[in-house]
C-alpha angles and dihedrals in degrees: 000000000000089000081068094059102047126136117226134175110267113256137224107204136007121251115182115164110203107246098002111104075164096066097040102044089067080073101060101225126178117269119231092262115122129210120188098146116103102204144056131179092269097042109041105076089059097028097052090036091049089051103046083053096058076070102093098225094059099054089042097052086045083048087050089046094051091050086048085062090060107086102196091063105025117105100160124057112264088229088069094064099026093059095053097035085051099041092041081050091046092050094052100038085048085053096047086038087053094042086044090050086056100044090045079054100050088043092057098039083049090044096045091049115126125244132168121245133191101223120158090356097297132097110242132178112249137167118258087246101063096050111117132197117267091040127127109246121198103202108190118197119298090013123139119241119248099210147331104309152180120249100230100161144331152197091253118075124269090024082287107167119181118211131199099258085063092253115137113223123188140192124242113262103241083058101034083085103062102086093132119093090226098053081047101051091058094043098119098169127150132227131205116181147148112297118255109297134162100240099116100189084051136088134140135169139111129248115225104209126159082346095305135114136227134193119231134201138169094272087077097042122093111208122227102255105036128107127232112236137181091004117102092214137332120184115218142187125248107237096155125024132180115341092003090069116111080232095064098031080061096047094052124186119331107250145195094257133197129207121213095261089064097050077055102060082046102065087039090060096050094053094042076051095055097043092053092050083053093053094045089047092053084042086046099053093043090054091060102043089050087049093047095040099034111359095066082062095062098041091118091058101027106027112193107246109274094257084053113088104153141032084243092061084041092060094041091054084045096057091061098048090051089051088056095047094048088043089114093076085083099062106205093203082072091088091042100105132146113231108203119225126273137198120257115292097032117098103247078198092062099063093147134116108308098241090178145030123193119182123181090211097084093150079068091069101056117107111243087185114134135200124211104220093187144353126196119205122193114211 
């Protein structure tokens, strides 16, 4: 899986050559393996820590529980602050734990899928993952495509190929004829195109074939992620692979996310934080002024603690003592919520009020309804 998360130069153009893994593994480009999990063994303890405390109620209840190890200002048990502040931080690392195992699953079961590829003139069975650009892909009906290829030939006239969107997608003429292995096996045509970009309606780029050049568009592009149907079989050039594919451009990294109900709360804490600063620093000052005014006349009953030499000093220890009694106004059970569970592709961490729906059918949404005008009847 390291191959997945390697960095390389960004590049300015695509250059892919037909049958030659020689010639196109000078440029470095990503292998079809797919990563969309965030953690691993080593990174998961820092990494999930370091994001739930992005979330303001937990920094402020650890900065509580720092202020609960200094005696001279502690009035409350540090266990009282530490349980909660640990068990509210389980729950959540177990939930992202469980949502990271899935995704490592999915990524595997996607990676280990079988695809034929045309190496040394012969079909041969190969994972997603070690597909490479410039191969020769056979896609056979209601299969799902490898990569972003190249639409060389197929079973349907004319190099047609149905997905399963219900867009048509066609081979150039000078390749709809190769449907042979062996006319395959000797195409040794180049491809410069665009780099890998997310624009899913755009492609542009020529194919150099028997010193000649042909335009490309995205009519002759299928894209990684779409299923071949109504056609027995196609065979197609890798151009993007991986991370390289417009299907995973357009995912992007997989983030720590927050719905509109968390931002929320955290605006809520910060004002209940600022309210009770408010309050420890009114119960501060009047500290100080009872203990300038009233205290110095009882220092022979009630003696201030030896670090404490002024009713000032006195008011400052007492505001944080005040911020740690009053601590309950930022009730940490406010960030305990279940998410329920969600299929593949949707972020189990967004469980929040769905603002927007987007659906590539649109020929779904169009009324059928009909209304009779007029009717004769002849009697």
């Amino acid at each position: 899986m390291a191959l997945c998360a390697k960095k390389r130069p960004p590049e300015e153009e695509r250059r892919a050559r037909a049958n030659d893994r020689e010639y196109n593994e000078k440029f470095q480009y990503a292998s079809n393996c797919i990563k969309t999990s965030k953690y691993n063994i080593l990174t998961f303890l820092p990494v999930n820590l370091f994001e739930q405390f992005q979330e303001v109620a937990n920094t402020y209840f650890l900065f509580l529980l720092i202020l609960q190890l200094i005696p001279q200002i502690s009035s409350l048990s540090w266990f009282t602050t530490i349980v909660p502040l640990v068990l509210v931080l389980t729950i959540t690392a177990v939930k992202d734990a469980t949502d990271d195992y899935f995704r490592h699953k999915s990524d595997n079961q996607v990676n280990n899928r079988q695809s034929q590829v045309l190496i040394n003139g012969i079909l041969q069975q190969e994972q997603w993952m070690n597909v490479c650009v410039g191969d020769i892909i056979k896609l056979e009906n209601n299969q799902f495509v490898a990569a972003d290829l190249l639409l060389l030939s197929s079973s349907e006239p004319h190099g047609l190929c149905y997905i399963e969107t219900g867009h048509l997608r066609q081979a150039i003429p000078v390749t709809s004829e190769l449907g042979d292995i062996s006319k395959l096996a000797k195409f040794d045509g180049e491809v410069i195109c665009e780099p890998p970009n997310n624009k899913l309606d755009k492609f542009s780029g020529t194919l150099y074939w028997k010193e000649n050049k042909f335009p490309l568009s995205n009519q002759n592009m299928l894209l990684r992620g779409c299923v071949l149907r109504n056609t027995e079989w196609c065979f197609g050039l890798v151009i993007f692979a991986g991370p390289d594919t417009k299907l995973m451009q357009n995912s992007g990294r997989t983030k720590f996310k927050r719905t509109s109900i968390d931002r929320l709360m955290n605006t809520l804490v910060l004002w209940i934080f600022g309210f009770l600063v408010c309050m420890g620093v009114i119960l501060a000052i009047g500290n100080a002024i009872w203990e300038h005014e009233v205290g110095t006349r009882f220092q022979v009953y009630l003696p201030w603690d030896e670090a404490v030499d002024s009713a000032f000093f006195s008011g400052f220890l007492s505001f944080w003592s005040y911020i740690i009694i009053l601590n309950t106004v930022v009730p940490i059970s406010l960030y305990v919520r279940y998410v329920p569970s969600l299929p593949w592709g949707f972020s189990r961490e967004s469980g929040g009020p769905i603002e927007l729906f987007f659906s590539v059918k649109m020929k779904s949404l169009r009324s059928n309804s009909k209304s009779s005008s007029s009717c004769t009847v002849n009697i």
